[in-house]
C-alpha angles and dihedrals in degrees: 000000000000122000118246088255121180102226132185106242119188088252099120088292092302119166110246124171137201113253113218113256143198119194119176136152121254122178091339092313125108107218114188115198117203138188125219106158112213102009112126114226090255089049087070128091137181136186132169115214130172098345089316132117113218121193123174130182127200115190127209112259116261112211110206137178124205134037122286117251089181130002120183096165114078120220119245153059132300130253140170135149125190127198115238121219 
């Protein structure tokens, strides 16, 4: 499995990470589970361009006070693409 990275996407230098993933084939369909947390189900898009998947998650701003002790969690938003054969 991929690991959760923080990646520099051309974006305007926003953050975007790379959400984990599982694909697998079931009865002759590829389902593909990922996980954006906190991303809302209108808050997903997908496109497919030029043989590519393209998935983005935004998720809802968070307003906090305070300072972080521990954050396991990175800001941003999510983004994978995947190529299709």
């Amino acid at each position: 499995m991929p690991t959760n990275d923080v990646i520099e996407k051309n974006t305007g230098g926003a953050r975007m990470i790379r959400p984990r993933y599982s694909i697998r084939v079931d009865e002759g369909l590829v389902r593909a589970v990922i996980e954006m947390p906190g991303v809302p189900k209108d808050g997903v898009s997908m496109t497919i361009e030029n043989n590519e998947l393209r998935l983005m998650g935004t998720r809802a701003n968070v307003n906090t006070t305070g300072t972080y002790l521990l954050r396991e969690r990175n800001q941003g938003d999510y983004y994978q693409t995947f190529t299709l054969d």
